[in-house]
N, CA, C and O atoms as CSV, one atom per row, in Angstrom:
chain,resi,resn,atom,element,x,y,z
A,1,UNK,N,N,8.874,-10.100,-26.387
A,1,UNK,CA,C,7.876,-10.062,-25.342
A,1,UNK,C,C,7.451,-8.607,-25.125
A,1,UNK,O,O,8.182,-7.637,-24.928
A,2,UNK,N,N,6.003,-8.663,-25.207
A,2,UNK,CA,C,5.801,-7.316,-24.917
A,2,UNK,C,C,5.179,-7.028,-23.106
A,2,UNK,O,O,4.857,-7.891,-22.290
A,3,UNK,N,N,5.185,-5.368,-22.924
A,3,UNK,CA,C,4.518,-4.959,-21.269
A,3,UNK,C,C,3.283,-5.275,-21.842
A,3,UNK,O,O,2.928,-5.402,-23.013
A,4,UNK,N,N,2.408,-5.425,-20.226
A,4,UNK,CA,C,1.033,-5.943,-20.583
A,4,UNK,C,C,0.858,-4.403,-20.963
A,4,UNK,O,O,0.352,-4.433,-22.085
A,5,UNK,N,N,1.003,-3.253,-20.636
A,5,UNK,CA,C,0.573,-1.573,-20.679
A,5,UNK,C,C,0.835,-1.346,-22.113
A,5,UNK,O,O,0.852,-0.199,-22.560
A,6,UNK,N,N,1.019,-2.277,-22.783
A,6,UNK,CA,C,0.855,-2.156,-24.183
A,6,UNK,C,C,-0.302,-2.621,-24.739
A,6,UNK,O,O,-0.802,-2.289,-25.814
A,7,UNK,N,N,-0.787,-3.598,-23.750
A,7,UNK,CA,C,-2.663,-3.866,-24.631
A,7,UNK,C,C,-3.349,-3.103,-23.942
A,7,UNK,O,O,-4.513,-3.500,-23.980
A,8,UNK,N,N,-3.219,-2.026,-23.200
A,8,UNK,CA,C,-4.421,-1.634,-22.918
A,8,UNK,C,C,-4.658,-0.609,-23.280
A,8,UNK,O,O,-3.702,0.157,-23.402
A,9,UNK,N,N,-5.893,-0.165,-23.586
A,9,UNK,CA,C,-6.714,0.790,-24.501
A,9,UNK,C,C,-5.868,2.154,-23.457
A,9,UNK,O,O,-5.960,2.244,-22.233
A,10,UNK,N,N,-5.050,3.123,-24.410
A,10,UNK,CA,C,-4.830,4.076,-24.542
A,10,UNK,C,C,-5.716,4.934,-23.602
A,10,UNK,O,O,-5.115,5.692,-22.841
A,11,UNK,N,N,-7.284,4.905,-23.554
A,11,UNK,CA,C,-7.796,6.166,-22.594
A,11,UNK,C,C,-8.030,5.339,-21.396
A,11,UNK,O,O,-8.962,5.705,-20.680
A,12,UNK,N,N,-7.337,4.249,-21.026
A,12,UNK,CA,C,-7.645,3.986,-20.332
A,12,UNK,C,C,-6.342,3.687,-19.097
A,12,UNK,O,O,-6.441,3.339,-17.920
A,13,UNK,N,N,-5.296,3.949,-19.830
A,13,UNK,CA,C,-3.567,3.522,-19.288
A,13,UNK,C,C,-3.301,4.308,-18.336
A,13,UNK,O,O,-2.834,3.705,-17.370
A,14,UNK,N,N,-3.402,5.410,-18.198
A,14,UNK,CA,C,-3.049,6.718,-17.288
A,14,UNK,C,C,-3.393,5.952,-15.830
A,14,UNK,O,O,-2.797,5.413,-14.897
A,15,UNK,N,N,-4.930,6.310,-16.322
A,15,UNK,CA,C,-5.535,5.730,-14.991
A,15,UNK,C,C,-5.884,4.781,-14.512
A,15,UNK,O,O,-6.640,4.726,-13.542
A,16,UNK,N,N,-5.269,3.597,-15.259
A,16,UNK,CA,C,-4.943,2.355,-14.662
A,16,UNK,C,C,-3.330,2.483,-13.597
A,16,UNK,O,O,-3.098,2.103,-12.450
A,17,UNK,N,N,-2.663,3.034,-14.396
A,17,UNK,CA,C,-1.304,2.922,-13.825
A,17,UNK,C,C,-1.193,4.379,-12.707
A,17,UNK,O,O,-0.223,4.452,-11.952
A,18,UNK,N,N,-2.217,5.429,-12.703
A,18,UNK,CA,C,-1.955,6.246,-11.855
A,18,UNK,C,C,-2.760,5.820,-10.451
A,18,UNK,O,O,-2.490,6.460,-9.434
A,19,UNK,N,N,-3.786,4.702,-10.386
A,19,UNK,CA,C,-4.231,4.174,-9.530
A,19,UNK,C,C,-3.601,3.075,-8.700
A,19,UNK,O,O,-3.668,3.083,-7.471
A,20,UNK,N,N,-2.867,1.946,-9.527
A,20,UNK,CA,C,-2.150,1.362,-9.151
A,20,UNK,C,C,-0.798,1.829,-8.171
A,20,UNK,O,O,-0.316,1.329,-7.155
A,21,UNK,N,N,-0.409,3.127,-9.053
A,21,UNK,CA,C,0.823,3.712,-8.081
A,21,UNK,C,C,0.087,4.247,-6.567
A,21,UNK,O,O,0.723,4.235,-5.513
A,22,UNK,N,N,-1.151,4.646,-6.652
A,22,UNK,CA,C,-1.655,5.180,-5.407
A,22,UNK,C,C,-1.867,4.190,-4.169
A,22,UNK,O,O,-1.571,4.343,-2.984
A,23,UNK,N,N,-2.411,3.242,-4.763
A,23,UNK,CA,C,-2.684,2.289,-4.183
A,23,UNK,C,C,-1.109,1.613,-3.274
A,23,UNK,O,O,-0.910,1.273,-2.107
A,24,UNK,N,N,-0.170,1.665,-4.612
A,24,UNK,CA,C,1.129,1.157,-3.851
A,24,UNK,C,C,1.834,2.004,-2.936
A,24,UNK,O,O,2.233,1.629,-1.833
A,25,UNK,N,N,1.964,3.030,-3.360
A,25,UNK,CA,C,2.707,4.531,-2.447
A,25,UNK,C,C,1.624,4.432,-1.286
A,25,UNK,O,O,2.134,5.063,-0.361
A,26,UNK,N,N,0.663,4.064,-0.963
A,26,UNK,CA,C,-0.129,4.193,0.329
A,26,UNK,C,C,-0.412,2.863,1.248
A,26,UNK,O,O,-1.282,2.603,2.079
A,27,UNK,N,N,0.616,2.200,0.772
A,27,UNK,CA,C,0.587,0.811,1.617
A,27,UNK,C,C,-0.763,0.087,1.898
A,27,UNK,O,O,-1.194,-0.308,2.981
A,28,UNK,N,N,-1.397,-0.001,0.510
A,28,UNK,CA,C,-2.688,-0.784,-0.456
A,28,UNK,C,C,-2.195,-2.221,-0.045
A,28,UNK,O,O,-1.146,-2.434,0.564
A,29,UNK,N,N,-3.034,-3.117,-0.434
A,29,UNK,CA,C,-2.375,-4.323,-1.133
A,29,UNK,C,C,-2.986,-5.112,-1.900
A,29,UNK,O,O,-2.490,-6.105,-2.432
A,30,UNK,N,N,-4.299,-4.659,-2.027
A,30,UNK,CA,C,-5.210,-4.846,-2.989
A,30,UNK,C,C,-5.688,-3.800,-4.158
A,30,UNK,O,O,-6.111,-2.693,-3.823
A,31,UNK,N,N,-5.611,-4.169,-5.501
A,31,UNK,CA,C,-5.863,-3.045,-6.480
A,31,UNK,C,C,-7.320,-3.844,-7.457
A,31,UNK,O,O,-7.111,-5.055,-7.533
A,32,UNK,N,N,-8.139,-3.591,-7.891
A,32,UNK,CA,C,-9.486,-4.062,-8.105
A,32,UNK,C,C,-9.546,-2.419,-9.162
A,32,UNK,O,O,-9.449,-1.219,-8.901
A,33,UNK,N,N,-9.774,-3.309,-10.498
A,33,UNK,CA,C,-9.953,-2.079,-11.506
A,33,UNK,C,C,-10.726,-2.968,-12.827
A,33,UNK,O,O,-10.529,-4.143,-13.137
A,34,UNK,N,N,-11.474,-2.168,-13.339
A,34,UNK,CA,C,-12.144,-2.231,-14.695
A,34,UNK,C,C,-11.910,-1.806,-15.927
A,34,UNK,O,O,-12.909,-1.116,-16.128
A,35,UNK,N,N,-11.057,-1.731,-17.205
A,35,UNK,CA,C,-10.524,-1.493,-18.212
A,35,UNK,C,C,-10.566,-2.300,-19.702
A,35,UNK,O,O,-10.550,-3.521,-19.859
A,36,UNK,N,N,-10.616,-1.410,-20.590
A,36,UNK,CA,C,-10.364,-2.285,-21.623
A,36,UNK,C,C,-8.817,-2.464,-22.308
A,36,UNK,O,O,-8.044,-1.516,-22.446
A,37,UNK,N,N,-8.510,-3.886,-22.718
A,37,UNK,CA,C,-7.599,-4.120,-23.161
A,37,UNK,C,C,-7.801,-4.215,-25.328
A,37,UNK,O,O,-8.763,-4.242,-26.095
A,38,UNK,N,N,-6.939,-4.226,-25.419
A,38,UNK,CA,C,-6.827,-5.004,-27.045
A,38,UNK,C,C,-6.276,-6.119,-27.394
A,38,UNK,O,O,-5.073,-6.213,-27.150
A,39,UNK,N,N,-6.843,-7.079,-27.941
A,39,UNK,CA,C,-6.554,-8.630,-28.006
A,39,UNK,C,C,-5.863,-8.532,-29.131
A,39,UNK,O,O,-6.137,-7.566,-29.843
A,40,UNK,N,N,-4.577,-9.684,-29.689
A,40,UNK,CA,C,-3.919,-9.640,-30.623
A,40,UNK,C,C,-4.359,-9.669,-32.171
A,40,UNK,O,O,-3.848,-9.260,-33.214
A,41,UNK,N,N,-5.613,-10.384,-31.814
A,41,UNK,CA,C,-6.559,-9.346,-33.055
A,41,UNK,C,C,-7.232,-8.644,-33.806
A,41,UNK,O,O,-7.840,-8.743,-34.872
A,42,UNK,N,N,-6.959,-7.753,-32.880
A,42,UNK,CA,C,-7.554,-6.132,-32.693
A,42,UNK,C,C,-8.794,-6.249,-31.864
A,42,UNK,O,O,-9.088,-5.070,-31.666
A,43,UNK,N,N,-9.537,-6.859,-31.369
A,43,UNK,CA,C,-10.691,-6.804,-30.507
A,43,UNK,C,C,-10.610,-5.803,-29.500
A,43,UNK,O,O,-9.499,-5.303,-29.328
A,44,UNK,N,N,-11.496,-5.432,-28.846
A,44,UNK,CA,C,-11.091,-4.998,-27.786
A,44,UNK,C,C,-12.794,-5.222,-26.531
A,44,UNK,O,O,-13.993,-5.120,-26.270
A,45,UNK,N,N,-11.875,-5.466,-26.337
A,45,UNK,CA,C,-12.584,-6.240,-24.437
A,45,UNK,C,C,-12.349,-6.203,-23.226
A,45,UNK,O,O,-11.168,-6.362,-22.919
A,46,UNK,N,N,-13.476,-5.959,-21.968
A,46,UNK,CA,C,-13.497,-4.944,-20.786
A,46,UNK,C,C,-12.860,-6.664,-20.044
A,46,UNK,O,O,-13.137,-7.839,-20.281
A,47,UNK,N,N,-12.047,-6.060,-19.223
A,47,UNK,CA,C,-11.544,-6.644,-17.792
A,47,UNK,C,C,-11.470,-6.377,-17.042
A,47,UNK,O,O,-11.177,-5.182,-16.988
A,48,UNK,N,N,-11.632,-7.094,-15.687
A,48,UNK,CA,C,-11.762,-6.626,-14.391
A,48,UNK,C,C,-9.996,-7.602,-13.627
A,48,UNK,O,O,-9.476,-8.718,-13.620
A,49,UNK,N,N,-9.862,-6.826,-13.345
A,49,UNK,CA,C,-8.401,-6.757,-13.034
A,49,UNK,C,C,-8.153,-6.856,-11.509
A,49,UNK,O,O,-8.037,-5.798,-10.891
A,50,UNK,N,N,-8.067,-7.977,-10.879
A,50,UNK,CA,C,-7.567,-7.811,-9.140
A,50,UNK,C,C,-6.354,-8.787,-8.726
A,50,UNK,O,O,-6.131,-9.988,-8.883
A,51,UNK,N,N,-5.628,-7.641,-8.085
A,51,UNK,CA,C,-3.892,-7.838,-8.349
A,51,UNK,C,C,-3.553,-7.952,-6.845
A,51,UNK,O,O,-4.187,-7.099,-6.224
A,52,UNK,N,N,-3.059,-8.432,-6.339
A,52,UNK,CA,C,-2.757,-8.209,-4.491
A,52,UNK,C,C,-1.005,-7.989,-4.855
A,52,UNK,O,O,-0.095,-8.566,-5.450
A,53,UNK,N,N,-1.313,-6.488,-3.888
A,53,UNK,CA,C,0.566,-5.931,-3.998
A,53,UNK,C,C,0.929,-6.628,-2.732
A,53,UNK,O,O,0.297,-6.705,-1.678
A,54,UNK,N,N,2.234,-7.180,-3.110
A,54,UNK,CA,C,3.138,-8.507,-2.273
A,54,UNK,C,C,4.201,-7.226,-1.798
A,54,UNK,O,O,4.207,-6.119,-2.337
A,55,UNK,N,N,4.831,-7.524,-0.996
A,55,UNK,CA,C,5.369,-6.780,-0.478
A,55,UNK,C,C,7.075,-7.465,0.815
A,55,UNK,O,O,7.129,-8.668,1.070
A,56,UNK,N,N,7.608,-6.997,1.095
A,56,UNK,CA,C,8.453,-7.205,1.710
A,56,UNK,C,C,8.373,-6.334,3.384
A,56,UNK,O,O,7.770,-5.293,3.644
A,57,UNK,N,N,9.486,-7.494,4.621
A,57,UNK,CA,C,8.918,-6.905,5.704
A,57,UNK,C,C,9.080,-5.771,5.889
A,57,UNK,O,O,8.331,-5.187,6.672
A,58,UNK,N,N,10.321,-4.954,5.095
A,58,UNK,CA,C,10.359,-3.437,5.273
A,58,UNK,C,C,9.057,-2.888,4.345
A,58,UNK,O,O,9.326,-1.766,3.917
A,59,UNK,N,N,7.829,-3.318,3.944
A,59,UNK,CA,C,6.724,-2.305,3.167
A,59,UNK,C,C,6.676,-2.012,2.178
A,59,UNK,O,O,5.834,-1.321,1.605
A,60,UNK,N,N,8.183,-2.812,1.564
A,60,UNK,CA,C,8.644,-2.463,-0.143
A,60,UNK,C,C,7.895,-3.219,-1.089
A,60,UNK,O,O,7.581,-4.367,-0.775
A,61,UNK,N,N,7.570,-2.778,-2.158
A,61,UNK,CA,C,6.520,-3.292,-2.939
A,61,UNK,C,C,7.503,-4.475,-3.590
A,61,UNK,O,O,8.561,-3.975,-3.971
A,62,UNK,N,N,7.436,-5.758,-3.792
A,62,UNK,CA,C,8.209,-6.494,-4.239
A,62,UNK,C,C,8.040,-7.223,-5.587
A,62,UNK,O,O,8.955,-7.684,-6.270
A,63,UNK,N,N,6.625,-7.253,-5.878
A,63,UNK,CA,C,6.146,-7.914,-6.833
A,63,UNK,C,C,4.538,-7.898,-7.416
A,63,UNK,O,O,4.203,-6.798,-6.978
A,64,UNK,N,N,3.660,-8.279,-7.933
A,64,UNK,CA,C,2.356,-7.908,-8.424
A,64,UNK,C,C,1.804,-9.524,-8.424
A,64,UNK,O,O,2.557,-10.291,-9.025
A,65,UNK,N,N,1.004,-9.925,-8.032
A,65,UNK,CA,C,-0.102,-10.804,-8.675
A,65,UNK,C,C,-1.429,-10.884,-8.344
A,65,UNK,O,O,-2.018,-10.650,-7.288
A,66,UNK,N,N,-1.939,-11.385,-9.810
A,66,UNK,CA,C,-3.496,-11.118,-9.736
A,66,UNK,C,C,-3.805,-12.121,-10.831
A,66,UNK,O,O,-3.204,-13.074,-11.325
A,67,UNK,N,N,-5.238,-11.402,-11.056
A,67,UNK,CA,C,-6.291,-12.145,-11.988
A,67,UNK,C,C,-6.807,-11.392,-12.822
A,67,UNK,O,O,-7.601,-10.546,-12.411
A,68,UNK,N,N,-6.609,-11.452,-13.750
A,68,UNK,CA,C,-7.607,-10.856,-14.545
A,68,UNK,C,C,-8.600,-11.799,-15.332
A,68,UNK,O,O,-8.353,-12.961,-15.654
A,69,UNK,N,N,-9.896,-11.026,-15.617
A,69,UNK,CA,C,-11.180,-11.730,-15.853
A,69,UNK,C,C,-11.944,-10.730,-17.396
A,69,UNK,O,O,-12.244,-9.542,-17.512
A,70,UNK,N,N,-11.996,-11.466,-17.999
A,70,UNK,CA,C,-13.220,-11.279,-19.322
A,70,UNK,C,C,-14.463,-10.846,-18.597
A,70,UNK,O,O,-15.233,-11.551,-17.943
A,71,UNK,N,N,-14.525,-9.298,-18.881
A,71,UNK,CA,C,-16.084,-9.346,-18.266
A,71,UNK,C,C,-16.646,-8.341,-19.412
A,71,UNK,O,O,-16.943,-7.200,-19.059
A,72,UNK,N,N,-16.814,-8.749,-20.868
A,72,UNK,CA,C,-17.252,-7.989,-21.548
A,72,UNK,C,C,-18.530,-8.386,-21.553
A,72,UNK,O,O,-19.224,-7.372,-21.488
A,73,UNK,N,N,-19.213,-9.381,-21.598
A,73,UNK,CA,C,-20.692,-9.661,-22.112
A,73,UNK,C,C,-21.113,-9.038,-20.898
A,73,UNK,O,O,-22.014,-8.263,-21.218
A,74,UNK,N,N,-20.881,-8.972,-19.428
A,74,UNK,CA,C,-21.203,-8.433,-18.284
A,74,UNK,C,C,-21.301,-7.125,-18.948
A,74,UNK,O,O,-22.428,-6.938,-19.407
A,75,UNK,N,N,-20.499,-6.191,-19.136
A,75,UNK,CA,C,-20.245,-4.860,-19.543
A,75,UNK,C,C,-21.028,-4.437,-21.031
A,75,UNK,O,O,-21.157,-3.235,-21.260
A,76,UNK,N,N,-21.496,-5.341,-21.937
A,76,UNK,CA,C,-22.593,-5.772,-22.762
A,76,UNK,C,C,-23.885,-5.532,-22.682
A,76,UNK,O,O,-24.640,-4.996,-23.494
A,77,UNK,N,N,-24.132,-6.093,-21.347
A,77,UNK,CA,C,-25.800,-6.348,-21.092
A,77,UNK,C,C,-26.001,-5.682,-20.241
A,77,UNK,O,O,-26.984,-5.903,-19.534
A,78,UNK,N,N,-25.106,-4.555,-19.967
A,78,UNK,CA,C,-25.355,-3.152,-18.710
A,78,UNK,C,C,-25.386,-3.337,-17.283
A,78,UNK,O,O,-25.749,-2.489,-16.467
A,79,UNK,N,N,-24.985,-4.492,-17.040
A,79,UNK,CA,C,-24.419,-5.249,-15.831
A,79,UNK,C,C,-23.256,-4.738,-15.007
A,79,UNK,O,O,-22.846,-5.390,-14.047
């Protein structure tokens, strides 16, 4: 099994994951981001990514879930 931070396009990892930490270290709970990933056969295609940080009653980040969405033909047609 691989991390999902393994499909995603290299110039784009930093600042996926340095946003996400901001978002969490500042008691966020919504993260909403745009990136490309790489599909297992070699493609590569833009997603829009919205994750709600779950949390515990002491504020502790406990867990991640979201959605992610195919929005390349969007990102295609200059949309």
């Amino acid at each position: 099994m691989s991390l999902y931070g393994n499909i995603i396009n290299p110039d784009d990892l930093l600042d996926v994951q340095m946003e996400l930490a901001d978002i969490s270290r500042e008691g966020g709970t919504l993260f909403v981001k745009e990136y490309r990933i790489r599909t297992k056969s070699g493609e590569q295609r833009w997603v829009e990514e919205q994750t709600f940080i779950q949390r515990n009653d002491a504020g502790i980040v406990t867990h991640y879930q979201g959605v992610i969405q195919d929005i390349t033909a969007r990102k295609k047609s200059g949309n």
